[in-house]
TIVEXZA-320098 format. One line per 3 residues: number of its first residue (from 1); their letters; for each residue x, y, z of N, C-alpha, C, CB. Coordinates in steps of 0.2 Angstrom, whole numbers. Glycine has a CB too. Layout:
TIVEXZA-320098
NUM) A) X:Y:Z:X:Y:Z:X:Y:Z:X:Y:Z; ...
***
This chain:
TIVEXZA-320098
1) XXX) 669:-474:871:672:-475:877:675:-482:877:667:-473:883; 680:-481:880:683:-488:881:683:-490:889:690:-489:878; 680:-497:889:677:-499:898:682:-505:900:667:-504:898
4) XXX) 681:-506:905:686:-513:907:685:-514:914:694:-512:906; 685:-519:919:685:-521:925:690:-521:927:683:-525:927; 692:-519:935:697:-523:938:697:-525:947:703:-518:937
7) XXX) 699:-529:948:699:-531:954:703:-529:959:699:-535:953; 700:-528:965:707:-523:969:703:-528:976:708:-510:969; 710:-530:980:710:-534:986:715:-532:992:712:-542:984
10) XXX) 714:-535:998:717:-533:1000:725:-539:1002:714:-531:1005; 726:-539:997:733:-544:996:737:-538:992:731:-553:992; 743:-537:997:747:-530:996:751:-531:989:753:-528:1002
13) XXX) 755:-525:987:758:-526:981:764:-523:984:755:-524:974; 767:-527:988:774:-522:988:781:-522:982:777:-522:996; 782:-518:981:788:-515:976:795:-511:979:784:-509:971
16) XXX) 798:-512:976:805:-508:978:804:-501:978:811:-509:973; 807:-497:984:809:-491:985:814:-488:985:808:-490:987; 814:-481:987:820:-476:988:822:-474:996:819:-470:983
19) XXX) 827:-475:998:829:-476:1005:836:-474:1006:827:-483:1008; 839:-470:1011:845:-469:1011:849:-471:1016:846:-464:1011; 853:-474:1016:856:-477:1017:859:-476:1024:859:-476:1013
22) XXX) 859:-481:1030:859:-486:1031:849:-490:1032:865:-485:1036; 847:-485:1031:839:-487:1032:837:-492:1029:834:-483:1030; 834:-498:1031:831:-503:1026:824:-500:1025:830:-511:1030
25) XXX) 817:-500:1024:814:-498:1023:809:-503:1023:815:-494:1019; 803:-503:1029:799:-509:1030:792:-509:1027:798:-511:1038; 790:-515:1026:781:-512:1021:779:-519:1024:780:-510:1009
28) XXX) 772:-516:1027:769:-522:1028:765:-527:1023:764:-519:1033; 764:-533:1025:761:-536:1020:755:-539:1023:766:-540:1016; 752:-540:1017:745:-544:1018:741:-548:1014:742:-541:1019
31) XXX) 740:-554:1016:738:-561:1011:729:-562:1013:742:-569:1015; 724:-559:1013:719:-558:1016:716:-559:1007:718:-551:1021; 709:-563:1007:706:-565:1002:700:-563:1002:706:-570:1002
34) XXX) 701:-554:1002:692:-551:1002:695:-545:993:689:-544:1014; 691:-545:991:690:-540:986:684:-536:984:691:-544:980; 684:-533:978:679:-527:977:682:-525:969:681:-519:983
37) XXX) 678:-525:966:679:-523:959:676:-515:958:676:-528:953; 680:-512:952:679:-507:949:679:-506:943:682:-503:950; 672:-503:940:670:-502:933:673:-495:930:663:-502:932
40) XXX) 676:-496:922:675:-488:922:678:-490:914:682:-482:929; 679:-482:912:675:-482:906:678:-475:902:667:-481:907; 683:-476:898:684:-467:898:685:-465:891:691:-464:901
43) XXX) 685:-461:889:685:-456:882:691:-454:880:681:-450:882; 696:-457:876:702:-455:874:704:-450:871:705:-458:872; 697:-447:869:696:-441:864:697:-434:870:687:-441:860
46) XXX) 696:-435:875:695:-429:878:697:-430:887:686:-426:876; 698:-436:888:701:-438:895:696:-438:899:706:-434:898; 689:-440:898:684:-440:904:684:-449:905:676:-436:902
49) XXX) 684:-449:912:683:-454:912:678:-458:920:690:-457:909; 671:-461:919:667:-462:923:669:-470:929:660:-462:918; 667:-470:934:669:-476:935:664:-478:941:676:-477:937
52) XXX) 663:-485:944:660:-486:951:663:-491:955:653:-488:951; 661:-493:959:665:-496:965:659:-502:966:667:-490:974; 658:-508:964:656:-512:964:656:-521:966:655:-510:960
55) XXX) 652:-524:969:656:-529:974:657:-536:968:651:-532:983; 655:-536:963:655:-541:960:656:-539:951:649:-544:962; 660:-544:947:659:-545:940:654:-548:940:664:-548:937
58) XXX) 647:-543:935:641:-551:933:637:-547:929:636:-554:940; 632:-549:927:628:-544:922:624:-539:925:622:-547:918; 622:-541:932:618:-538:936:623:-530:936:616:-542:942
61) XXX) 629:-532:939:634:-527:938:637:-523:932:637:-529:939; 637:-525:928:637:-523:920:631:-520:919:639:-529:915; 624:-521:921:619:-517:918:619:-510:923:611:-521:917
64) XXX) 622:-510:930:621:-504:932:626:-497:930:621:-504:937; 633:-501:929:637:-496:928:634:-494:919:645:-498:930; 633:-499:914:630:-496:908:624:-490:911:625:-503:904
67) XXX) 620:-493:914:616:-486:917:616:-480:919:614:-487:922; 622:-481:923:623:-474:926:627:-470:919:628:-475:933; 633:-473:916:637:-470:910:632:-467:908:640:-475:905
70) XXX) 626:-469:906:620:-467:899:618:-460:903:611:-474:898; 615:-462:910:613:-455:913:616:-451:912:612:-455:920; 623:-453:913:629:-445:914:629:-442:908:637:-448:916
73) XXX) 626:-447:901:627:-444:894:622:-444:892:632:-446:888; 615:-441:895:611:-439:892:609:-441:884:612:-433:893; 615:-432:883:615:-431:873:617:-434:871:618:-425:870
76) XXX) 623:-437:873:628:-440:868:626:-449:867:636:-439:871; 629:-451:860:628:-457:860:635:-459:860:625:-459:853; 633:-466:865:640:-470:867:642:-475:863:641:-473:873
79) XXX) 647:-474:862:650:-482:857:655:-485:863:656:-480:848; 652:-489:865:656:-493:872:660:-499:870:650:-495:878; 668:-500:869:671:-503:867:673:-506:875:674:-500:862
82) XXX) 670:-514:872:671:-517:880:675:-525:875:661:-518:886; 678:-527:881:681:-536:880:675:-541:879:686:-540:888; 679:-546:880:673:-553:877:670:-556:881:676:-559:873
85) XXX) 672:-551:890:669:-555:898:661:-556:895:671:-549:907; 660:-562:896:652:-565:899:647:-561:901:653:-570:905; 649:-557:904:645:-552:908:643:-547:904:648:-549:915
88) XXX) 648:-546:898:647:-538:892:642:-543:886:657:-535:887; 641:-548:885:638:-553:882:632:-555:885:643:-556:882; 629:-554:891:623:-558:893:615:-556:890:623:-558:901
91) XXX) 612:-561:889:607:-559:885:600:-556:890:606:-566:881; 604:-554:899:601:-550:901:601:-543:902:601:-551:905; 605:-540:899:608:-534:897:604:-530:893:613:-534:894
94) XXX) 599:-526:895:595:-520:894:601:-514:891:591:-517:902; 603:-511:885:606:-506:885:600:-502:883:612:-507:880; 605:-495:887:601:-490:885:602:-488:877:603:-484:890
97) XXX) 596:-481:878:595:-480:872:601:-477:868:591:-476:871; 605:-473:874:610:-468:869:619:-475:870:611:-456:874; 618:-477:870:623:-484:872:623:-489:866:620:-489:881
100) XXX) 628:-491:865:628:-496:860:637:-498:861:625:-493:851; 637:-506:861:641:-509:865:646:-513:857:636:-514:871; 654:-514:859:656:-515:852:662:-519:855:658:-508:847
103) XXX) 663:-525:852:668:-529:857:675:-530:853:665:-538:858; 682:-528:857:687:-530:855:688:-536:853:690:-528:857; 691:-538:848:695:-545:847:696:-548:853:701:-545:844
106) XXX) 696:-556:855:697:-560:861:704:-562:861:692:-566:860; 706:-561:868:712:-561:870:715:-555:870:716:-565:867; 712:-548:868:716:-541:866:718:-537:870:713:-536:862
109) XXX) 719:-537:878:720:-532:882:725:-527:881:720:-534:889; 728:-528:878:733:-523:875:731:-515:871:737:-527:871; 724:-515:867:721:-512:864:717:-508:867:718:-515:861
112) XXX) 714:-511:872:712:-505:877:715:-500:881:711:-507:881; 714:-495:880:718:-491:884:717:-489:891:720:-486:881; 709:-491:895:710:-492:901:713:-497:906:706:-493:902
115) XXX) 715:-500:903:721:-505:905:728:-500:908:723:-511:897; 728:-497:905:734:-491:908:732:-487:911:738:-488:903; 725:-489:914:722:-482:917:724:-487:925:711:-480:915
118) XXX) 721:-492:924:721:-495:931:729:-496:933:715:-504:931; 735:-498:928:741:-498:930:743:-491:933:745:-500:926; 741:-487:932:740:-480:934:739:-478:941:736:-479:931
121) XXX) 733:-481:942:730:-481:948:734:-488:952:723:-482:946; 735:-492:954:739:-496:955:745:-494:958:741:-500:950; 749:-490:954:755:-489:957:756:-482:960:759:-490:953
124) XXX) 750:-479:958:751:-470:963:745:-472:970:745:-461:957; 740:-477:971:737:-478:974:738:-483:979:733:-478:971; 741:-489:977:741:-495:980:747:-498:982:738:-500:976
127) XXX) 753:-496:978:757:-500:978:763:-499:987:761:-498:972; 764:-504:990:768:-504:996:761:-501:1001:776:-497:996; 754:-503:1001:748:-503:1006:745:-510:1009:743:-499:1002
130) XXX) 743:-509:1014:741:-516:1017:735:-509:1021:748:-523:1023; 728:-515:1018:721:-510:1023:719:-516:1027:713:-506:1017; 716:-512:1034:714:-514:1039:708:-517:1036:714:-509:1043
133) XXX) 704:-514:1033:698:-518:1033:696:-516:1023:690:-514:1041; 690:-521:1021:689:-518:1013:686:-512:1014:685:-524:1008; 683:-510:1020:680:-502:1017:686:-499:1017:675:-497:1021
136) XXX) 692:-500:1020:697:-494:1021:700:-495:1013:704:-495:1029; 702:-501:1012:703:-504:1003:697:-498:998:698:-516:1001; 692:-498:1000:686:-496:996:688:-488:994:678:-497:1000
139) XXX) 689:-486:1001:689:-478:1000:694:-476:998:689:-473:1007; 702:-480:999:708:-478:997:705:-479:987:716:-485:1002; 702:-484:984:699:-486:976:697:-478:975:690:-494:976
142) XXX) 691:-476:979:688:-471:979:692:-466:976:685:-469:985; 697:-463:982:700:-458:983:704:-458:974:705:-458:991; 706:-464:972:710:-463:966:705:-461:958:716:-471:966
145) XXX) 702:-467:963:697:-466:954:694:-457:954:688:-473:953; 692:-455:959:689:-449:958:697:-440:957:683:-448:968; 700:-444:959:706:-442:956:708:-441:946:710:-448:959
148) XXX) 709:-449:947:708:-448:939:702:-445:937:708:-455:935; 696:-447:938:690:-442:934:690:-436:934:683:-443:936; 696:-433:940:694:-424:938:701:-424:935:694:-416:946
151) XXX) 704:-426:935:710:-423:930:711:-428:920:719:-425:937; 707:-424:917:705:-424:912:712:-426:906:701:-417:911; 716:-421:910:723:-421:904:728:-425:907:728:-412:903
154) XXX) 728:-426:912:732:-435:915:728:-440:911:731:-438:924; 724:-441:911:720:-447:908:719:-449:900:714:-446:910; 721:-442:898:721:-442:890:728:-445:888:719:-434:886
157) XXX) 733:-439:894:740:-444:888:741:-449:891:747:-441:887; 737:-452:895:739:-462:894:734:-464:889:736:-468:902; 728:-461:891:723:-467:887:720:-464:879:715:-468:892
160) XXX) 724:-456:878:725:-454:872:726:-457:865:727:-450:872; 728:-462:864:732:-464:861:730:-460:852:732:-473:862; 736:-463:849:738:-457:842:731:-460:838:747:-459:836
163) XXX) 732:-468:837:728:-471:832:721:-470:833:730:-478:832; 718:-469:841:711:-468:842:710:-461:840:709:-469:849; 714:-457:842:712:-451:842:711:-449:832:719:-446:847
166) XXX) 715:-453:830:716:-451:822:708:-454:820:723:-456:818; 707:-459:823:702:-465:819:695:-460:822:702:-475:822; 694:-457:827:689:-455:829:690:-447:826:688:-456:837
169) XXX) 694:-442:822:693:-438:819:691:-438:814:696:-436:819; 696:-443:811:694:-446:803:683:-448:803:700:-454:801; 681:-451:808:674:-453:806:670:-446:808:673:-461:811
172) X) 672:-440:809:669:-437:812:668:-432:807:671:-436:818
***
């Protein structure tokens, strides 16, 4: 599984649209400095992919979503391919038993293919939104990520890529 964080606030992202003519098309904006991060974690082998809604990057936070992942895979042993953040690194970090953690090269976000999970989400979820308050931010996070986690075959062909899928047959 490949993990990653991201940060979602309520400071809007608006983007160009499609509008006809003579209509301008208005989108509110918003400069508010409240945030909420989301963990998550997915399997390019098969498109599953786990996530939580958490208020902070920290270890404390990294060892629960490790937690939960483990619970959800029982049987399976995880090879959790995570970045070089501090928090994946702390020497408070209890991994579970069926978990084992494997860091990409430093500076690499390009390798990851959650990275294209969250642009994903971003732009089917967030883009041209301004929320009233961070729970209304939270639920709108909610509504997308539990999205992606049932739809198994959207998630693979972003985060499928050829080379994993090859390198994880070949070792198997």
């Amino acid at each position: 599984m490949y993990q990653d964080e991201a940060r979602f606030g309520r400071i809007s992202d608006t983007r160009y649209c499609w509008a006809k003519k003579p209509m301008r098309p208005e989108v509110k904006g918003m400069l508010i400095y409240q945030y909420t991060y989301a963990y998550a974690a997915v399997s390019p082998q098969d498109g599953r992919m786990d996530s939580l809604v958490l208020p902070e990057v920290s270890g404390r936070c990294m060892q629960i979503f490790l937690d939960e992942v483990a619970r959800r895979y029982p049987d399976d042993n995880i090879v959790m391919i995570v970045d070089g953040a501090g928090w994946h690194k702390s020497n408070d970090l209890n991994l579970p038993e069926n978990l084992r953690l494997l860091f990409l090269p430093p500076y690499s976000p390009e390798l990851n293919p959650q990275e294209h999970l969250w642009d994903e989400l971003r732009e089917k979820y967030f883009h041209n939104r301004a929320f009233d308050s961070l729970g209304a931010l939270e639920d709108q996070l909610v509504a997308g990520l539990r999205a992606l986690e049932a739809d198994h075959a959207r998630v693979k062909s972003i985060a499928g890529w050829e080379y994993i899928i090859n390198s994880i047959s070949n070792a198997i």
